[in-house]
N, C-alpha and C positions, 0 to 999 in steps of 0.2 A: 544480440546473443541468441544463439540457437538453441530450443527447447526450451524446458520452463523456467522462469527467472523465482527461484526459491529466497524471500522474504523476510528471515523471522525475526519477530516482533520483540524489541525491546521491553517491553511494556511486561511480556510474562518471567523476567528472567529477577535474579537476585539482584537490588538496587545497592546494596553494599558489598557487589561484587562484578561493578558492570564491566571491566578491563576481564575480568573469566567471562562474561558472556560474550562479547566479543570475540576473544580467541575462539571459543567455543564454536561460535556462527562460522568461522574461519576453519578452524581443524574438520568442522563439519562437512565443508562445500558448498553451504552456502552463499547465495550470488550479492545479496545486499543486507543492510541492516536497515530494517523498520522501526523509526520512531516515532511514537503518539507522541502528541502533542495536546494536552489536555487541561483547561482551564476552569475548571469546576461551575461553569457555566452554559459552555454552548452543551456537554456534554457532564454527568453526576461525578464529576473525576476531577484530582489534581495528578499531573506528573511531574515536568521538567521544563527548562527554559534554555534559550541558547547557549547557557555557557555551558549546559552540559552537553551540546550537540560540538561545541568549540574543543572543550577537554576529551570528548571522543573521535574528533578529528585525525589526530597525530597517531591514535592506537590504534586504528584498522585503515587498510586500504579498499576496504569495501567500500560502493556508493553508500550515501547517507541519504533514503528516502524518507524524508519527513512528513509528516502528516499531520494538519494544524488543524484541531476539533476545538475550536474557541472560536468567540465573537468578535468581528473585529481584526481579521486577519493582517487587512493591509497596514496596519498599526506595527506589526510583527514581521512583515516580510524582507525587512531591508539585514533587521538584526540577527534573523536564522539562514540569509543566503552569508551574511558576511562571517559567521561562525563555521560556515563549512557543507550546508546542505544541496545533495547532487539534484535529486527530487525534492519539491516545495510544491507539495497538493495541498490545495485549502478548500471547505467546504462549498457548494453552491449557495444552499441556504444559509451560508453567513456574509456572504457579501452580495448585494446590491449592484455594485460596479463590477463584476466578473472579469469583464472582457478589458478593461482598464487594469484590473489587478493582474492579470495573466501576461498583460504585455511589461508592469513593472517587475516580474519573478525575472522575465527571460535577460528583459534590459538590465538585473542583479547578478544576470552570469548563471542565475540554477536554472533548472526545467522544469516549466509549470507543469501540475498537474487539478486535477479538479476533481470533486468525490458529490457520492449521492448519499446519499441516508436511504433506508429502504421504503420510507411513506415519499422520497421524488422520484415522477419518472423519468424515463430519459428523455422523454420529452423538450424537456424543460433547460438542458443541455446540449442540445444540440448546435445548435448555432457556435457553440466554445469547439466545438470537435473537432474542427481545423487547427487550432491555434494552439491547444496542450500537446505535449509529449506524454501526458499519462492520463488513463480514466481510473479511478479507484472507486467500485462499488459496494458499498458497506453492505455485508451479506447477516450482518444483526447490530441490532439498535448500538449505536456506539458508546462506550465509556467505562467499559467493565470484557476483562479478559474471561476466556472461558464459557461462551455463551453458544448455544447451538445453531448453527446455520440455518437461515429462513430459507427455505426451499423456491419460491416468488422471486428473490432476487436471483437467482441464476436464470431466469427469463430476460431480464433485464441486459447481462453479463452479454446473451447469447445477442440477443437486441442492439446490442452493440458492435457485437464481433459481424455482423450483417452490415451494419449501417458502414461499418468501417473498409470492408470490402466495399460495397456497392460504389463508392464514394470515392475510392483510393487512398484514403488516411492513412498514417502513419503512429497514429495514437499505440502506449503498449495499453493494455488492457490487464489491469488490478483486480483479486478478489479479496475480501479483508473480514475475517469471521465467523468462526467453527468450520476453519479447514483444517480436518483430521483424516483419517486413516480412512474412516469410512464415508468422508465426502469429496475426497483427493477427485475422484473417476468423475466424478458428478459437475466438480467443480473447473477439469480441466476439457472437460468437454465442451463446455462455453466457447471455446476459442481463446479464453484467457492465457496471457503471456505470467503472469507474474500472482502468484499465490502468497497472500501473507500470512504465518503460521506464529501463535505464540505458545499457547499451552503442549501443544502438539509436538512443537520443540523443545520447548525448556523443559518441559515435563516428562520426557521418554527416554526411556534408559538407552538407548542408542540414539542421538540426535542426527546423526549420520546415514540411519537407515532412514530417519522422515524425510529426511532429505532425497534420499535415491525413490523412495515412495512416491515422492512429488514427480522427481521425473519420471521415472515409469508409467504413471498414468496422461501425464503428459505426451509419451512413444504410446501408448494405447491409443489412446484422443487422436493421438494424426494418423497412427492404420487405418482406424476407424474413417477418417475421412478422404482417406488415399483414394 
């Protein structure tokens, strides 16, 4: 997909109205739907489980990018590829076996992807960076909507978007947290492909304009490096 793949986050919208957020993501222009995935463990939060990634299947034709902030992923991954998810990123720091789990997402039909918390560096990832379809870098501690973006990880973002060129990769490149209006330019400067938004979106009285927001700074980001 060309220009920036707009994300917004389930997670900010009315839960006894998730078929209107939906549409909503949709009437927007929005490119995918982002779902946390949160177990009040790996992360201070409870959300949702595969049936509700299943019951939102059939209502949008949007990809379904999941995102598993729990312990213990590979436990999970068989029964959120088979309810319907396009992307299946699971934490670094929750599995041990990484490079095993990455090969069972793909061998399930979804696209692995892999996430950092902002206390890991990329470092620590690297070696997966062939083998996923997505990097998702958590740009604030995760488990709570609404938090303001940590400045440090768009080093990391950019860290990436280097490593990824130098190398030939094909990874997209995720950012996930206090991406608003006023860190849109910041944020797509990185080289990042895919920006996840939740209060940003559910929260603004034209969801449509954060939407053309994202890409516009996105067309900035690549004049910028024309």
């Amino acid at each position: 997909m060309e220009g920036m793949i707009v994300a917004p986050s389930l997670l900010s919208a009315d839960f006894a109205d998730v078929a209107g957020g939906l549409a909503l993501m949709e009437r927007s222009g929005a490119d995918w739907a982002h779902l946390d995935v949160m177990d009040g463990r790996f992360v201070p939060n409870l959300t949702f489980g595969p049936k509700m990634v299943a019951d939102i299947r059939p209502r949008t034709k949007l990809p379904l990018d999941v995102h598993l902030m729990t312990e213990s992923p590979e436990s999970l991954v068989e029964d959120f590829a088979k309810a319907g998810a396009d992307y299946l990123t699971f934490h670094l720091e929750a599995s041990v076996h990484a490079h095993r789990l990455v090969q069972r997402i793909r061998g399930l039909g979804a696209k692995p992807g892999i996430s950092i918390v902002p206390s890991t560096p990329v470092s620590a990832l690297e070696e997966l960076l062939p083998l996923v379809d997505l990097v998702l870098v958590m740009t604030v501690n995760p488990g709570f909507g609404g938090q303001s973006l940590i400045p440090a990880c768009l080093d990391k973002a950019r860290r990436l978007a280097r490593l990824r060129e130098e190398r030939g990769l094909g990874f997209l490149l995720s950012l996930d947290g206090g991406i608003n209006e006023s860190t849109l330019d910041a944020a797509a400067a990185t080289g990042a492909e895919v920006l996840v938004m939740g209060s940003a979106f559910f929260g603004a009285k034209d969801p449509a304009a954060a939407v053309r927001a994202a890409r516009a700074a996105a067309a900035r980001a690549a004049e910028s490096r024309a």
